[in-house]
C-alpha positions in Angstrom: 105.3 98.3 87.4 101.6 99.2 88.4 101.3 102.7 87.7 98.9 105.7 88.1 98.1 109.3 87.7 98.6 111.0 91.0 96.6 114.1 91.7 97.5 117.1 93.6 95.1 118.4 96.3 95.8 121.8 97.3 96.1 122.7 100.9 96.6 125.1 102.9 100.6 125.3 102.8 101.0 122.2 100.2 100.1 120.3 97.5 99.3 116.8 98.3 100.1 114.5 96.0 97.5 111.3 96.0 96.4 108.1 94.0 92.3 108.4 94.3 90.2 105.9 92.6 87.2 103.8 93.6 83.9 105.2 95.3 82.3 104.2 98.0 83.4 104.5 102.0 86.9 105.7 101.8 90.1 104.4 103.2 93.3 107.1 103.2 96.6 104.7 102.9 100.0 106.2 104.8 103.3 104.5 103.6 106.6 104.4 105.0 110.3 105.4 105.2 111.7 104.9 101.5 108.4 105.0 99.4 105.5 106.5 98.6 101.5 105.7 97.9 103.1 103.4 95.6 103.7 101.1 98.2 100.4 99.6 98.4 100.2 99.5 94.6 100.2 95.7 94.2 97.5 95.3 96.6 95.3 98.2 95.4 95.1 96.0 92.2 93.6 92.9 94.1 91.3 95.6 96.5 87.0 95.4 95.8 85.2 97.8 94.4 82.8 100.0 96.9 85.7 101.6 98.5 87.4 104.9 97.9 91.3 104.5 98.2 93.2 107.7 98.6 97.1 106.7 99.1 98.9 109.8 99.9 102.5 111.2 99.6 103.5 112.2 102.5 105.1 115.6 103.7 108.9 114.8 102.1 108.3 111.6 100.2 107.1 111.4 96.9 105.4 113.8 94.1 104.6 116.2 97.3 105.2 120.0 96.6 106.3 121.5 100.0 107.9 125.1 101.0 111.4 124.7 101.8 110.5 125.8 105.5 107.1 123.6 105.8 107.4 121.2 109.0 107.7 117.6 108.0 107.2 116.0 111.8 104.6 113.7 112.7 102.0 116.2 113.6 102.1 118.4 110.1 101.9 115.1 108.7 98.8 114.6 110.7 97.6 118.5 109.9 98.1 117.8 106.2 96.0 114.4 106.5 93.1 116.2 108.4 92.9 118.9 105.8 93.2 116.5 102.9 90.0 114.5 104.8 88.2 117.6 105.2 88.8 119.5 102.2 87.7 116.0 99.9 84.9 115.8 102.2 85.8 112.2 103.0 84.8 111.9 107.0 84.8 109.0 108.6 87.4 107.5 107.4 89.6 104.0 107.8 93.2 104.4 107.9 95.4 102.4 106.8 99.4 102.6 107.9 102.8 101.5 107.9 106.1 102.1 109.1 106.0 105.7 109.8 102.4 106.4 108.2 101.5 104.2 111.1 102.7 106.4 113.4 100.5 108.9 111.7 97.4 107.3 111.5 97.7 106.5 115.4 98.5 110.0 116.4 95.9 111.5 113.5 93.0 108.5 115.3 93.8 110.0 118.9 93.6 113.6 117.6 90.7 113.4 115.6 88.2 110.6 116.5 85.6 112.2 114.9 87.0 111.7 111.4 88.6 108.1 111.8 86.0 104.7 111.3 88.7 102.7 112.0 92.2 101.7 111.4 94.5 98.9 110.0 97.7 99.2 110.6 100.8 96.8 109.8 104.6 96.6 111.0 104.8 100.7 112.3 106.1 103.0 114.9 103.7 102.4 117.6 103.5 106.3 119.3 106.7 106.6 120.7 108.4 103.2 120.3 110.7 104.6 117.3 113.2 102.3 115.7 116.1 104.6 116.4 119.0 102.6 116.0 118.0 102.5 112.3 117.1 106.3 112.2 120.3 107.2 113.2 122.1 105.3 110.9 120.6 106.5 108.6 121.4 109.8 110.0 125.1 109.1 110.3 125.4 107.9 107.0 123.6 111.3 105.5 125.9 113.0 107.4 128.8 111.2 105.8 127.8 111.5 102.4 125.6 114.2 102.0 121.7 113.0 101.9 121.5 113.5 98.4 124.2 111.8 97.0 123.2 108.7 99.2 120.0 108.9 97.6 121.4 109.9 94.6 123.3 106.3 94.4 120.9 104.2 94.9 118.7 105.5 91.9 122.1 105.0 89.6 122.0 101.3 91.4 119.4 100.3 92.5 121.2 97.2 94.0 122.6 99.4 96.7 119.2 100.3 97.8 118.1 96.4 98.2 120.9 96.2 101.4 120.0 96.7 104.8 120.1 100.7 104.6 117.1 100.9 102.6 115.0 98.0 101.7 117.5 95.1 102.7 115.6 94.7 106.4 111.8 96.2 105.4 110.7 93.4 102.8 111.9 89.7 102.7 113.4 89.2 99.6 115.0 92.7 98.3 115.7 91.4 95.4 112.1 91.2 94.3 111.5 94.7 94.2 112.0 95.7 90.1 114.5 98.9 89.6 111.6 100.8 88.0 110.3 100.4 91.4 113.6 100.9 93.6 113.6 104.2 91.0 110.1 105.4 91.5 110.4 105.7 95.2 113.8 107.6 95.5 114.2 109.6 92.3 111.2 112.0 93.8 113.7 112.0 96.9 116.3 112.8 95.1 115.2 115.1 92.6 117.1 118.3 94.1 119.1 119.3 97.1 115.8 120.6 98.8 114.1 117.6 98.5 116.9 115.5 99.7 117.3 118.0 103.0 113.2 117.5 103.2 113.3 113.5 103.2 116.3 114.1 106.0 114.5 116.4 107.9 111.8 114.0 107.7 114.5 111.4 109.3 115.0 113.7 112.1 111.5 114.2 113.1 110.7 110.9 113.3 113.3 110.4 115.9 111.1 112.8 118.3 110.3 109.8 121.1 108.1 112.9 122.8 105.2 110.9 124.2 101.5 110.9 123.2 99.4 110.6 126.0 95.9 109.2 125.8 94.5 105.6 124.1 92.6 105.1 121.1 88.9 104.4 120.8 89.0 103.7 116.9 88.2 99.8 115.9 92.1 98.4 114.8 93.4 95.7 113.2 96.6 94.9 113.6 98.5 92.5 110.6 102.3 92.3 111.7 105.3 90.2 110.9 107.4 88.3 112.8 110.7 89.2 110.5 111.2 92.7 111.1 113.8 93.9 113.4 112.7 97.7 113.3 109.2 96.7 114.5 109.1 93.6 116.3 106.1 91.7 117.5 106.7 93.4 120.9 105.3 96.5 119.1 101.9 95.0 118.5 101.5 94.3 122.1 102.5 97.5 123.2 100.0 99.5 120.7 96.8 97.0 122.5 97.4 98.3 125.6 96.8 101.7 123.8 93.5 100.2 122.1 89.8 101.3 123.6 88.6 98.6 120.5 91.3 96.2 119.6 89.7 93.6 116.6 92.3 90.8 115.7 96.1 90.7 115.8 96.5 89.1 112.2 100.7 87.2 112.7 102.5 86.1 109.8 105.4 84.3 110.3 109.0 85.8 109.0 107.1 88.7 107.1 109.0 91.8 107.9 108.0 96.1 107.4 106.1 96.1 104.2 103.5 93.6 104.0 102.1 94.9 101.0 105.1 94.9 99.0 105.7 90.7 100.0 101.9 89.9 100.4 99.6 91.6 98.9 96.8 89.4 98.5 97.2 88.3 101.5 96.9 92.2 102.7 93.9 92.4 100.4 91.7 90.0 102.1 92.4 90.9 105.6 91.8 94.9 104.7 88.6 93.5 103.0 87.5 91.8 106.2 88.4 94.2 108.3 86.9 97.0 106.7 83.0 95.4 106.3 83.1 93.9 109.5 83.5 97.5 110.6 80.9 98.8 108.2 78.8 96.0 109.0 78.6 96.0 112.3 79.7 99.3 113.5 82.7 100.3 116.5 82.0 98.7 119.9 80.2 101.1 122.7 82.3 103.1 124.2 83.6 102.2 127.9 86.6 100.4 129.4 84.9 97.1 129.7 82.8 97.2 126.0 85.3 96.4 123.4 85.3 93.6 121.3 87.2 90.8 122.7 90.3 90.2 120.8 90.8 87.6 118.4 94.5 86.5 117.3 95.2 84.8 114.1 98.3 82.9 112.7 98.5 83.2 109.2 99.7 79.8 107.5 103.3 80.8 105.7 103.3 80.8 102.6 105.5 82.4 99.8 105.3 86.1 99.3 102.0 86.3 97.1 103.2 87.1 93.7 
């Protein structure tokens, strides 16, 4: 399993657990449900030089420290990412996201345009199209249990986490994903009762369908799949209309949630691309008529990239 030495990054209320290597123009990576910075670990390692990646832990996942009280909704997520920016001196910045770090990186782009370059975001929460059919299963099922022994499970057997609750519908073959892996994202999770009620809290948040008003003026790439049922392709059309500066819609056929876990050279190249065609050439004027016209691209299907 690729690993690495996370570092913590004190903030105001908690200590942010991140991967930070490279220099250069950085790029702050948001994961999803399940995981951690880890997630984008197998296409960090095909990633160029001249960048700065920061993949961060968010509020409830991971090697996170929070207070048993600190809010884990999408906004403290975005508080903690706008310190973390600030506090590493790292402004502008591209963001990348998925699932609900996508959600993040929209609502943290609308919030704070002064400290976003750009975005690239894959399958995600678009605003306030939440998957909640999934959510509340999820929810039920905690409920049933107790959130820590279903998490809890799943570390003892690791097969239980490849069916549809956890990573059974988010990558498209489960059974790809080694139990050191399967481990690493849901023993942090599961490490006490508190962080278990975190991770559930963080479950509940993300059911919050309040509605963000306003559009974003960030450059963004989207890269979706056509597989996943919690984020459909219908998704990606909703989040353009919400796009002052929309740069390609990047399809791959039968790919589901996490890209970067099926494809990640694939995910390399287009974040490459993206990223120094932004550098290069700057964001479009600003205005309702400037953006750059749209480009969509079907990506060939091919295996998941090993």
């Amino acid at each position: 399993m690729w690993t690495y030495d996370r570092k913590l990054v004190r903030l105001d209320t908690v200590d942010l657990a991140c991967l930070d290597r490279g220099a250069g123009q950085p790029v702050v990576l948001l994961h999803g449900i399940f995981t951690n910075a880890a997630q984008y670990g197998r296409m960090l390692e095909r990633l160029p030089s001249g960048y700065r990646y920061i993949a961060v832990d968010l509020l409830g996942h991971g090697f996170t420290r929070i207070a048993d009280d600190q809010p884990v909704g999408v906004h403290a997520q975005v508080e903690a990412v706008r310190q973390l920016v600030e506090r590493l001196d790292l402004a502008p910045v591209h963001l990348v996201g998925s699932g609900g770090g996508g959600r993040v990186a929209q609502v943290f782009a609308l919030a704070y345009p002064e400290l976003t370059r750009s975005m690239l975001l894959t399958n995600c929460t678009v605003f306030d199209h939440v998957s909640v059919n999934a959510l509340a299963t999820l929810q039920r099922e905690f409920s049933r249990v107790g959130a820590r022994r279903f998490l809890m499970d799943r570390v003892r057997d690791p097969a239980l986490a490849r069916e549809d609750l956890c990573f059974g519908t988010t990558v498209e073959d489960p059974a790809a994903i080694p139990d050191d892996l399967v481990r690493h994202f849901l023993e942090p999770l599961a490490e006490t009762e508190q962080s278990a009620r975190n991770f559930q809290r963080f479950l509940t948040g993300s059911l919050d369908t309040h509605r963000v008003e306003g559009d974003i003026q960030a450059p963004t790439t989207l890269v979706w799949g056509t597989g996943s049922t919690h984020f459909p392709l219908e998704s990606a059309v909703a989040l353009l209309n919400r796009l002052g500066d929309p740069r390609m819609l990047h399809v791959i056929p039968n790919a589901r949630c996490y890209l970067h876990l099926d494809h990640p050279r694939t995910l390399a190249e287009l974040f490459d691309s993206a990223f120094r065609d932004i550098d290069r050439a700057g964001p479009a004027p600003r205005g309702p008529h400037c953006a750059t016209p749209l480009a969509v691209h079907l990506r060939g299907r091919r295996r998941p990239s090993p």
